[in-house]
DSSP file (Angstrom, degrees, kcal/mol; ACC not computed):
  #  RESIDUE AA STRUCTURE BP1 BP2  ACC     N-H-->O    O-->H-N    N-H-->O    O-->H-N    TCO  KAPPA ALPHA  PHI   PSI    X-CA   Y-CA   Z-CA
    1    1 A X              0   0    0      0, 0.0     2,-0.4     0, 0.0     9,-0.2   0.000 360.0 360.0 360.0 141.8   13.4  -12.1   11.4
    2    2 A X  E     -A    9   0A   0      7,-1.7     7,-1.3     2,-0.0     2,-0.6  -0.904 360.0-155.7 -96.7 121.1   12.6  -10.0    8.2
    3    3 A X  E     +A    8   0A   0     -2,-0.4     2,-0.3     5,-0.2     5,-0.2  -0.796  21.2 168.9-114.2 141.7   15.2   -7.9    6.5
    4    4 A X        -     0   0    0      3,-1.7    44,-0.1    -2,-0.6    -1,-0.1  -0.608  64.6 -15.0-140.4  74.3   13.8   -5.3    4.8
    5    5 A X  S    S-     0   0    0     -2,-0.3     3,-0.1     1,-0.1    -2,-0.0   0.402 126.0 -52.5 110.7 -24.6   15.8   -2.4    3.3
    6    6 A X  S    S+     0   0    0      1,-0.3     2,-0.6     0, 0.0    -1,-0.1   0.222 123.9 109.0 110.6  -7.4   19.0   -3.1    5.4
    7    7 A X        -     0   0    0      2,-0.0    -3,-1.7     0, 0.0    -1,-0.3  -0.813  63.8-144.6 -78.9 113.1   16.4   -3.0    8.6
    8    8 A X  E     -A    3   0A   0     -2,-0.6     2,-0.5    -5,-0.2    -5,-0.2  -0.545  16.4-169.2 -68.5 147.7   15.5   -6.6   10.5
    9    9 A X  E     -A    2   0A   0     -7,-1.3    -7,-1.7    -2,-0.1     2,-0.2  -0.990  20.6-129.8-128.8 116.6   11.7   -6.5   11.6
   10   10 A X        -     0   0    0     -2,-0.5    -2,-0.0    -9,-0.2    -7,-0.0  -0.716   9.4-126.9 -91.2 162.0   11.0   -9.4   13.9
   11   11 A X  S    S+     0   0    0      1,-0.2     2,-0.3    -2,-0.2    -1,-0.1   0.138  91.1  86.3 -58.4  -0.3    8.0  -11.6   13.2
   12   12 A X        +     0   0    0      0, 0.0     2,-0.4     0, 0.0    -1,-0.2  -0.874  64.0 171.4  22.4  28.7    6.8  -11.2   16.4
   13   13 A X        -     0   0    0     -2,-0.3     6,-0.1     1,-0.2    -2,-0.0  -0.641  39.6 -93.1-114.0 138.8    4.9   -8.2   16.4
   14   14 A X        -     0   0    0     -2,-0.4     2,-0.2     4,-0.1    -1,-0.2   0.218  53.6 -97.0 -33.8-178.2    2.6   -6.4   18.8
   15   15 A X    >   -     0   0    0      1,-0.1     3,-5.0     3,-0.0     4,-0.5  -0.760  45.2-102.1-109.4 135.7   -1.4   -7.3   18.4
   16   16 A X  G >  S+     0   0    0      1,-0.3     3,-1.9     2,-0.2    36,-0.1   0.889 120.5  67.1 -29.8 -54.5   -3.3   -4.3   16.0
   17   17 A X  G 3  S+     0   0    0      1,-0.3    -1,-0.3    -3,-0.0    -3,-0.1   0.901 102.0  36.1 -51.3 -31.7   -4.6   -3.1   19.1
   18   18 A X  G <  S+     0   0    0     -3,-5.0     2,-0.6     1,-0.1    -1,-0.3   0.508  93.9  98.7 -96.7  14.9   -1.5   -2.0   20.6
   19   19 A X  S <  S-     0   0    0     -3,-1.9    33,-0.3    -4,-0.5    32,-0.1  -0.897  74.4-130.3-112.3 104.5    0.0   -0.8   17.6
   20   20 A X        -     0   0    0     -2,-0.6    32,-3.0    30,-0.3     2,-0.7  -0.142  38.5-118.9 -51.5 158.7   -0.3    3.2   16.9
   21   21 A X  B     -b   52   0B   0     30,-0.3   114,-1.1   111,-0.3   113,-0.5  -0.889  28.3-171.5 -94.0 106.8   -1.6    3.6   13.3
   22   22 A X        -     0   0    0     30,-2.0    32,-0.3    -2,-0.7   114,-0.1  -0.794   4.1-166.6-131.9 108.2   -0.2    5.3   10.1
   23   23 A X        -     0   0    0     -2,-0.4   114,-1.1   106,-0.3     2,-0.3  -0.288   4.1-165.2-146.3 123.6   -2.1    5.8    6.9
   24   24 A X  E     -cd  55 137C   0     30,-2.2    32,-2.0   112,-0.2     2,-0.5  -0.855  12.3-141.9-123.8-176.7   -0.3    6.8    3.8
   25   25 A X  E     +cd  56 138C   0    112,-1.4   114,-3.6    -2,-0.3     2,-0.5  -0.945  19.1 179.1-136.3 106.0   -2.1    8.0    1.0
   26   26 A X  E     +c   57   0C   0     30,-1.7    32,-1.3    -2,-0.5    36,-0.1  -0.969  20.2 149.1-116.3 150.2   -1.2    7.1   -3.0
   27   27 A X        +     0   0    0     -2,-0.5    33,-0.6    30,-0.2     2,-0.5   0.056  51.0  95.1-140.3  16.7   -3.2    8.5   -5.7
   28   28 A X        +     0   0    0     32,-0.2     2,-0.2    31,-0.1    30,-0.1  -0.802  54.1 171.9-104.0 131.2   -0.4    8.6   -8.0
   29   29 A X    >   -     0   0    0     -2,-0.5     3,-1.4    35,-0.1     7,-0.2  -0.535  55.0 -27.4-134.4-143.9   -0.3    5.2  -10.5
   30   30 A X  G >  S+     0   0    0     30,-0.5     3,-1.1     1,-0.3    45,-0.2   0.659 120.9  72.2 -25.7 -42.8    1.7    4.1  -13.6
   31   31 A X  G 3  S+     0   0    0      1,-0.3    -1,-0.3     2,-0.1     4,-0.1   0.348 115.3  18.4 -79.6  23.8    2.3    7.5  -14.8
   32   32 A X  G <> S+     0   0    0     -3,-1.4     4,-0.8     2,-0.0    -1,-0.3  -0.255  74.3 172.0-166.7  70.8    4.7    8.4  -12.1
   33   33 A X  T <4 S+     0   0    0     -3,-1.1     5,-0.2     2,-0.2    -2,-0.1   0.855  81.7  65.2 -47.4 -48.3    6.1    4.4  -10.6
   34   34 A X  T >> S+     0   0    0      1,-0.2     3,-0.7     2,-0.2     4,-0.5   0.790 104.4  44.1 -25.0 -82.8    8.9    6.3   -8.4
   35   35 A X  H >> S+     0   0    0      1,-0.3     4,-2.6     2,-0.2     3,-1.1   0.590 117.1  46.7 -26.6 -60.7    5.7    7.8   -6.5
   36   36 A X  H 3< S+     0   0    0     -4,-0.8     4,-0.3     1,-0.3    -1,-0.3   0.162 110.5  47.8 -49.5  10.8    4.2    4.4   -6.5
   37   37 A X  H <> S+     0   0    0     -3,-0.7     4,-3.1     3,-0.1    -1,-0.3   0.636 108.6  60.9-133.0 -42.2    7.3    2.4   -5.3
   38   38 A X  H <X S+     0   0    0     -3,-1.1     4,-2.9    -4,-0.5     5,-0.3   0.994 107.0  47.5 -68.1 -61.3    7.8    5.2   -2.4
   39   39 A X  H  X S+     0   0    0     -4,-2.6     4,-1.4     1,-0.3    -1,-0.3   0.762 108.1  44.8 -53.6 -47.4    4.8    4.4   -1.1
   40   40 A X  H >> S+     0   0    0     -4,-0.3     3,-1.1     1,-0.2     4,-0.9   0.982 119.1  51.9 -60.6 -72.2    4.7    0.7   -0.9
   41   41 A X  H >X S+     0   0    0     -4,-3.1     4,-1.2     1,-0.2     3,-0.6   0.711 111.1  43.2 -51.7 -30.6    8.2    1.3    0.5
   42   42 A X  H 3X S+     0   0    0     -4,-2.9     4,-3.2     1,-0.3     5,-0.3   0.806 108.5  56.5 -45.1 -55.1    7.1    3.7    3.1
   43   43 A X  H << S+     0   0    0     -4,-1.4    -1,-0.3    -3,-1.1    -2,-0.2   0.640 111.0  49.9 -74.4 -40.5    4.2    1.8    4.0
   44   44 A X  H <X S+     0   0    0     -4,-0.9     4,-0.7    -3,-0.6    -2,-0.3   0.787 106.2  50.4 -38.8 -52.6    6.7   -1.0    4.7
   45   45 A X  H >< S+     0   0    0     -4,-1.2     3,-5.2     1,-0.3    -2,-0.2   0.996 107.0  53.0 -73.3 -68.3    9.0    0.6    6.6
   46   46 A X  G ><>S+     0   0    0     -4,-3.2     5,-1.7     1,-0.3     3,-0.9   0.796 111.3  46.5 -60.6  -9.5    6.5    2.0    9.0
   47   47 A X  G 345S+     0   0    0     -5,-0.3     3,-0.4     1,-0.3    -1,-0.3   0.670 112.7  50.5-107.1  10.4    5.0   -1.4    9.7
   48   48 A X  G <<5S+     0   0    0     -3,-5.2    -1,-0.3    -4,-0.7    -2,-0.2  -0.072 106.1  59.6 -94.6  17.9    8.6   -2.9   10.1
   49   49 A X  T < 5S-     0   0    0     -3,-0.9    -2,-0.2    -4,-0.2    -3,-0.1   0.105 130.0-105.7-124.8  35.6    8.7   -0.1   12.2
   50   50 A X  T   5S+     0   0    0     -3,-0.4     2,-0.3     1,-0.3   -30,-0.3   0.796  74.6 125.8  77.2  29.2    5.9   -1.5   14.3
   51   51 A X      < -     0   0    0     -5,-1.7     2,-1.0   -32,-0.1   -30,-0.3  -0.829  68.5-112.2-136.5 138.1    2.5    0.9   13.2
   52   52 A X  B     -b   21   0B   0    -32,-3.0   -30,-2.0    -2,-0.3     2,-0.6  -0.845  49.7-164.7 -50.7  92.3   -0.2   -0.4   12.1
   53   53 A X        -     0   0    0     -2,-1.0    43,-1.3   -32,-0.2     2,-0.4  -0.678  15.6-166.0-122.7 150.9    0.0    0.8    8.9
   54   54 A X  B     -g   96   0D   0     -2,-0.6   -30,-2.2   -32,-0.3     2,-0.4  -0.984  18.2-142.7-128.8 146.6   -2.5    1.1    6.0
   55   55 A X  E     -c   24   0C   0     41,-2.1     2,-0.7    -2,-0.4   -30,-0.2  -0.701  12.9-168.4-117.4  67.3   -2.2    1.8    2.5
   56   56 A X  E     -c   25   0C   0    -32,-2.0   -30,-1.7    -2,-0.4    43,-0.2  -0.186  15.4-172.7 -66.1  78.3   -5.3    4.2    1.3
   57   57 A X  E     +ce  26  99C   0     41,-2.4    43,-3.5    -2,-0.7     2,-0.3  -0.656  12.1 168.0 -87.9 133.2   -5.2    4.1   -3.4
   58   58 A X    >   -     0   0    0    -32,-1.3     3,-1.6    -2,-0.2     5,-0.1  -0.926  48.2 -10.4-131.1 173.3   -7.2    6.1   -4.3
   59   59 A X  T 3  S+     0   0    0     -2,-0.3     4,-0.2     1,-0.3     2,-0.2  -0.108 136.0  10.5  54.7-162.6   -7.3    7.4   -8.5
   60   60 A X  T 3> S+     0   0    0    -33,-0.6     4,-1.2     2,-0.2   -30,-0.5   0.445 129.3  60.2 -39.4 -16.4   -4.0    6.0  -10.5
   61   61 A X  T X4 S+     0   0    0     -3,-1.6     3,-2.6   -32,-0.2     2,-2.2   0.622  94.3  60.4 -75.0-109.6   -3.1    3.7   -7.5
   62   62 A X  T 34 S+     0   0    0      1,-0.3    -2,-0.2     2,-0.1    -1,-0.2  -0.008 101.6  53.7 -22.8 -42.4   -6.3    1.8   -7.7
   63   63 A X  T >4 S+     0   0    0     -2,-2.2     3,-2.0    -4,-0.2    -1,-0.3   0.879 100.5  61.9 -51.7 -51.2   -5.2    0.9  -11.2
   64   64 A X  T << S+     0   0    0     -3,-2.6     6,-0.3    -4,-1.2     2,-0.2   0.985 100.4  60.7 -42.0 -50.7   -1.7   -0.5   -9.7
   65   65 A X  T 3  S+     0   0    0      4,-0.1    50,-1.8    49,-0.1     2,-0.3   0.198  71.8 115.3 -95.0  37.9   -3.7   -2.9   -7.8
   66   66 A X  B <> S-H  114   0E   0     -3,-2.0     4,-0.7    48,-0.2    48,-0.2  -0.669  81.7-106.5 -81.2 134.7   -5.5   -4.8  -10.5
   67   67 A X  T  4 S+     0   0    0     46,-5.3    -1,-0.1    -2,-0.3    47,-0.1  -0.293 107.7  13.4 -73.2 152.3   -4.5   -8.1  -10.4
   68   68 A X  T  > S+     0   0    0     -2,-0.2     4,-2.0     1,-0.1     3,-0.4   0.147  97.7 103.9  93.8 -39.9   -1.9   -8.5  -13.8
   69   69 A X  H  > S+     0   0    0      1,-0.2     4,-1.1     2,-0.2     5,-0.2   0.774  75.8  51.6 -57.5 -22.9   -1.7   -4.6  -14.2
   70   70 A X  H  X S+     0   0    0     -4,-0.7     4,-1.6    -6,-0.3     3,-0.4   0.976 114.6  38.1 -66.2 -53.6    1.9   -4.5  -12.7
   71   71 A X  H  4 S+     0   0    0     -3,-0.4    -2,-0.2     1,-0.2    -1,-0.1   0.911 123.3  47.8 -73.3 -31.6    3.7   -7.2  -14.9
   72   72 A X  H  < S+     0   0    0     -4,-2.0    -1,-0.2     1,-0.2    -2,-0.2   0.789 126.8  20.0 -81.3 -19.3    1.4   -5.8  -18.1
   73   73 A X  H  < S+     0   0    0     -4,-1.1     2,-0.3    -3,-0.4    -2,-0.2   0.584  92.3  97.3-136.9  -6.8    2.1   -2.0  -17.6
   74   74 A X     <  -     0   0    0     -4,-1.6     2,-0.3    -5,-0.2   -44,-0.0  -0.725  62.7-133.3 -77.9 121.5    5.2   -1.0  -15.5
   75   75 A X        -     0   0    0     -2,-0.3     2,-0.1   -45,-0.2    -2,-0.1  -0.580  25.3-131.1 -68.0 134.4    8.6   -0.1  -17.2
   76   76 A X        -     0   0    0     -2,-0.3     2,-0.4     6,-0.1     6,-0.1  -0.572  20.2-163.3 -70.7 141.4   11.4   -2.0  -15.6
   77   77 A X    >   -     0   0    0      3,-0.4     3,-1.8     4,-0.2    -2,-0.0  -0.884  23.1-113.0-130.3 120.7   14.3    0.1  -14.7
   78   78 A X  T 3  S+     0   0    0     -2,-0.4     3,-0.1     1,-0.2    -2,-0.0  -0.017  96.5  17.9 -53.5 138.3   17.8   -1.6  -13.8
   79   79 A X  T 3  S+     0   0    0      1,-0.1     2,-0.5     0, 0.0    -1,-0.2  -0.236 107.0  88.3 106.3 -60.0   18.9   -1.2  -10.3
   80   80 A X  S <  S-     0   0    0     -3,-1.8    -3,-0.4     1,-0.1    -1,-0.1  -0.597  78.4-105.3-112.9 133.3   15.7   -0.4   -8.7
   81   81 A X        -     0   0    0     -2,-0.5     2,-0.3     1,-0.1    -4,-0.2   0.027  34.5-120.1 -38.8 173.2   13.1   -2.5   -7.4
   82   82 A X     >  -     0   0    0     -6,-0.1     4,-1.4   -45,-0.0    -1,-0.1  -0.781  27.8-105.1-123.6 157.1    9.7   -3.1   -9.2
   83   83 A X  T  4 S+     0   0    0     -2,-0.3    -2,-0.1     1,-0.3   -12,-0.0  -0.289 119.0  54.5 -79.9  41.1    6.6   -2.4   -8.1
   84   84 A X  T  4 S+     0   0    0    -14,-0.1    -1,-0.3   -13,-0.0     5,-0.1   0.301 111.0  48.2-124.2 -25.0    5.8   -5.9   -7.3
   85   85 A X  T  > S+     0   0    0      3,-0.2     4,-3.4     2,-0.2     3,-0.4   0.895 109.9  42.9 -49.6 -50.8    8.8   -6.2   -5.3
   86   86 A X  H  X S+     0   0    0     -4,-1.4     4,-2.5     1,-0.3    -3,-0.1   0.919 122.0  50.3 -84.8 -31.5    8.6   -3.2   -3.1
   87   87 A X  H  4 S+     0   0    0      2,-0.2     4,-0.4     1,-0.2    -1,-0.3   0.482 110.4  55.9 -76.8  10.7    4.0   -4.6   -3.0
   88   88 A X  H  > S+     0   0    0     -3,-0.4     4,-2.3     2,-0.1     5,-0.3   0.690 106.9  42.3-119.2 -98.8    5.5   -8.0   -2.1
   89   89 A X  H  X S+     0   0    0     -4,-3.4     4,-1.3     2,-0.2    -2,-0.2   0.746 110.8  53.0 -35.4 -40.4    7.3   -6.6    0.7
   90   90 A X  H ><>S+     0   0    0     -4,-2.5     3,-1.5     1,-0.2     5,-1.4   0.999 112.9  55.0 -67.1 -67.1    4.2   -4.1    2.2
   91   91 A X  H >45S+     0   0    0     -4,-0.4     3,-0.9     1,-0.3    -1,-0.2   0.755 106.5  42.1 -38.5 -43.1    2.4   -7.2    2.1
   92   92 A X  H 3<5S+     0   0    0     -4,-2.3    -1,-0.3     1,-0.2    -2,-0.2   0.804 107.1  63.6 -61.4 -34.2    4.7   -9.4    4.1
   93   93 A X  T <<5S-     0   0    0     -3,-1.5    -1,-0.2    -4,-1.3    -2,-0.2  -0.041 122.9-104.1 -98.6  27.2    5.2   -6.9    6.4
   94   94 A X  T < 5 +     0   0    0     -3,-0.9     2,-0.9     1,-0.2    -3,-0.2   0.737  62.3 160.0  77.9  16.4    1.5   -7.0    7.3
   95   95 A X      < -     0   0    0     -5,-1.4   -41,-0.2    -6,-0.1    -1,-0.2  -0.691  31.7-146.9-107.9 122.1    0.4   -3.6    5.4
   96   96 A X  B     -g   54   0D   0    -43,-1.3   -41,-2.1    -2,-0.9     2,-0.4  -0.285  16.3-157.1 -82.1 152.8   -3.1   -3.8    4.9
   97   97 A X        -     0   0    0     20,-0.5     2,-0.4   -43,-0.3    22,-0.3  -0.924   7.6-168.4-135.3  97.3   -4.2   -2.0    1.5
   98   98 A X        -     0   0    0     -2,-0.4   -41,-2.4    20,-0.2     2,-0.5  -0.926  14.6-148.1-118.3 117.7   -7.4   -0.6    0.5
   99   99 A X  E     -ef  57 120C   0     20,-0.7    22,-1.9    -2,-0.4   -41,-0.1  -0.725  31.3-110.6 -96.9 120.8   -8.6    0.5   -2.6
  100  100 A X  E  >  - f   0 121C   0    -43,-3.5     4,-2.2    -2,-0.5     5,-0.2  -0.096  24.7-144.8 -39.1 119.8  -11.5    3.9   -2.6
  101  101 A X  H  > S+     0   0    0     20,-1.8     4,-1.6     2,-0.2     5,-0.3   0.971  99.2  59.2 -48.2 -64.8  -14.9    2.1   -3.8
  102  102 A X  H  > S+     0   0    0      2,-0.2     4,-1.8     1,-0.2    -1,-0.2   0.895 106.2  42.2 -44.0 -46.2  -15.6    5.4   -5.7
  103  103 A X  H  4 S+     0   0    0      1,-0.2     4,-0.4     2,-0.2    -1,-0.2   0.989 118.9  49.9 -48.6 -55.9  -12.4    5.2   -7.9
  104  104 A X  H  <>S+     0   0    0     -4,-2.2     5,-3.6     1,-0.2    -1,-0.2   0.644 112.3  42.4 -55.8 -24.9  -13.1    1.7   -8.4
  105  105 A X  H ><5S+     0   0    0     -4,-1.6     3,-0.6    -5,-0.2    -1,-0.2   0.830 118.1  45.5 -94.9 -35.3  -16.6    2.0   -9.3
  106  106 A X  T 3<5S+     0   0    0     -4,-1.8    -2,-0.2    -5,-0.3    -1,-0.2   0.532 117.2  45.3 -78.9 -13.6  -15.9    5.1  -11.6
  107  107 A X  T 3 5S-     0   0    0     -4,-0.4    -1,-0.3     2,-0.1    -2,-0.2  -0.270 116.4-119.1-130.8  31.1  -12.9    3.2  -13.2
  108  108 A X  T < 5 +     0   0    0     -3,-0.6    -3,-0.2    -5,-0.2     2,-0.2   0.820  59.3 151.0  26.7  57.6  -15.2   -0.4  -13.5
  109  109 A X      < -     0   0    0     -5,-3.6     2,-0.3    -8,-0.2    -2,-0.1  -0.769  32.8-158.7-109.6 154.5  -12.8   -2.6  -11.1
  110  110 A X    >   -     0   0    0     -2,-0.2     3,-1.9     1,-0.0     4,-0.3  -0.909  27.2-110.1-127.9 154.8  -14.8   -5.0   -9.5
  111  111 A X  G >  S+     0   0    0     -2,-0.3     3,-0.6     1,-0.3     7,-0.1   0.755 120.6  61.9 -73.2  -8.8  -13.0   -6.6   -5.7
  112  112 A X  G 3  S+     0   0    0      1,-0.1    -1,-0.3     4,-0.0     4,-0.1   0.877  97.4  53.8 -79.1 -10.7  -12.5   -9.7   -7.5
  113  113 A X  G <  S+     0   0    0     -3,-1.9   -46,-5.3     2,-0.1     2,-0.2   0.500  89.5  98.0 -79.8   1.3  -10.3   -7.9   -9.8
  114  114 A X  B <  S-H   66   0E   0     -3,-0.6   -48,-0.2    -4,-0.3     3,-0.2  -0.698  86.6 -93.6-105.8 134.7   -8.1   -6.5   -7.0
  115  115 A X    >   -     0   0    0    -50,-1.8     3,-3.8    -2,-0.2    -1,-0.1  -0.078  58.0 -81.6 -62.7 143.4   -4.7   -8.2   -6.1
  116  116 A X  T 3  S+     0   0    0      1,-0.3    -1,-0.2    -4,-0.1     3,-0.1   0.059 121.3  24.5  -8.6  88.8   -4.9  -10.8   -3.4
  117  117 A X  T 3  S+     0   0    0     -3,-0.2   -20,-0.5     1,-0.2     2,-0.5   0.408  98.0 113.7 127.0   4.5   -4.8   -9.3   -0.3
  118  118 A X    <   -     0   0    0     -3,-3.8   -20,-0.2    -4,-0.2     2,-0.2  -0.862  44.9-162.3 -97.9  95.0   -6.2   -5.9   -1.5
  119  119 A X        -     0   0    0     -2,-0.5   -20,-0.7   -22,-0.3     2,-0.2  -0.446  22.9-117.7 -88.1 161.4   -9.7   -4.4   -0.5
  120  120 A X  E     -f   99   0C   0    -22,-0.2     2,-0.3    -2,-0.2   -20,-0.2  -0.399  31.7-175.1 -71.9 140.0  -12.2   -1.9   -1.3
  121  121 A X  E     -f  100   0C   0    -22,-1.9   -20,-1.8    -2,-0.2     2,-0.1  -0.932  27.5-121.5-144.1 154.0  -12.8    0.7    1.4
  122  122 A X        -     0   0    0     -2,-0.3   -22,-0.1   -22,-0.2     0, 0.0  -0.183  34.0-107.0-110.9 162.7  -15.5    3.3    1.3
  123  123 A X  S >> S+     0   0    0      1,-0.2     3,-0.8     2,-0.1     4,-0.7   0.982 117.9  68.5 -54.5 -58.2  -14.0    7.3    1.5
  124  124 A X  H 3> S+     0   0    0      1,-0.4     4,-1.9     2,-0.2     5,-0.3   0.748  92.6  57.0 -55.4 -33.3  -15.4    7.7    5.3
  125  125 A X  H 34 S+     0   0    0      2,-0.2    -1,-0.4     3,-0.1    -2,-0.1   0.299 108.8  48.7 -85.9  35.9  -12.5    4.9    6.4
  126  126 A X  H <> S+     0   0    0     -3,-0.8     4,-1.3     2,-0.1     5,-0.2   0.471 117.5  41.9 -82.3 -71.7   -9.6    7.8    4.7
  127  127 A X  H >X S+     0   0    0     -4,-0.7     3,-1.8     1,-0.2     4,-0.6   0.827 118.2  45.4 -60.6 -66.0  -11.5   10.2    6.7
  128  128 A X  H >X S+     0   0    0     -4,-1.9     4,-1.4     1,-0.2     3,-0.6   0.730 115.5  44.1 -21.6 -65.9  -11.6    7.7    9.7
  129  129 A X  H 34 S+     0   0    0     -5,-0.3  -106,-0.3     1,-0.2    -1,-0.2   0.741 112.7  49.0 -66.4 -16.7   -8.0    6.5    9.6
  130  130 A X  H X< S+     0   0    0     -3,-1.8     3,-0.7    -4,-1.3    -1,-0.2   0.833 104.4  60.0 -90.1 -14.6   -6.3    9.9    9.1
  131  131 A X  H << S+     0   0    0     -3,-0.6     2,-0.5    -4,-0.6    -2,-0.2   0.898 120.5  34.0 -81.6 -75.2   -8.6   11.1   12.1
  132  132 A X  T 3< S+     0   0    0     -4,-1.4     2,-0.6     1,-0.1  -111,-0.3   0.284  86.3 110.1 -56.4  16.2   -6.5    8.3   13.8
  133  133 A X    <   -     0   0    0     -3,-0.7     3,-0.2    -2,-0.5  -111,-0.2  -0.796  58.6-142.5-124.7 131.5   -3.5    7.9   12.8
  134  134 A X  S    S+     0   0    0     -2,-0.6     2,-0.2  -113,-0.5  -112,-0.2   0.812  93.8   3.2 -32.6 -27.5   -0.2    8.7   14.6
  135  135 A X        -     0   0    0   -114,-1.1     2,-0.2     2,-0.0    -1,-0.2  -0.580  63.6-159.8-160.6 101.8    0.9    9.8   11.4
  136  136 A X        +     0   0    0     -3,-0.2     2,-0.3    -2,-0.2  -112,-0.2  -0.717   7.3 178.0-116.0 134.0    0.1   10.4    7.5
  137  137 A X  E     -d   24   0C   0   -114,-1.1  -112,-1.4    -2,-0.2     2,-0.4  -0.965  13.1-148.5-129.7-179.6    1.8   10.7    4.3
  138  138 A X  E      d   25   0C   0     -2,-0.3  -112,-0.2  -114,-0.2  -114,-0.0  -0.975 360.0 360.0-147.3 117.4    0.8   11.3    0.8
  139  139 A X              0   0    0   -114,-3.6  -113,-0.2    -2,-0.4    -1,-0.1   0.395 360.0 360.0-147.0 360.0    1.7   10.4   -3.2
């Protein structure tokens, strides 16, 4: 079991296919970390709440997910998780994370530059996953 939040998630979890889908949406990066923190928690929750869930950066998220860019650019604030915490957790809890190819290309990130376990996705899978998903939110 995973506790996550004051929630247990077991490790155990249905196969992508049976799992409804829910897409959140960041485009918000360093210059507003709340936003950033919500999401990754959000994006957690719903995939300890059993969703397929995906994690769409597009603009100032994309930045978040350069490997290094968290420890080098984030303020810490006492009390409250970091954003390597709360991306630490989405990760564990299976939430797959895709950074827009256009941002990336326009902002000169290359996918090796993107943390572990993050990929580039084209706009059409944003349209694609919102046309499919059980649920959306957006920061």
């Amino acid at each position: 079991m995973i506790q996550l939040l004051g929630q247990t998630a077991l490790e155990e979890r249905p196969s992508c296919a049976e799992q409804p889908l829910y897409a959140i949406v960041c485009a918000t990066g360093f210059e507003n970390e709340e936003r950033v923190r919500s999401a990754l928690m959000f994006a957690a929750l719903a995939a300890s709440a059993d969703y397929q869930t995906i994690l769409y950066c597009i603009q100032g998220a994309v930045e978040v997910m350069v490997k290094g860019a968290i420890a080098a650019r984030e303020t810490p604030r006492p009390g409250l998780p970091s954003i390597a915490q709360r991306l630490q957790e989405a990760l564990e809890m299976g939430v797959a994370i895709q950074c827009c190819t256009q941002t990336m290309a326009n902002k000169r990130i290359l996918p090796a530059d993107l943390v572990e376990g993050v990929v580039p996705a084209g706009a059409m899978s944003l349209i694609a996953l919102t046309t499919r998903a059980k649920g959306t939110i957006s920061f």
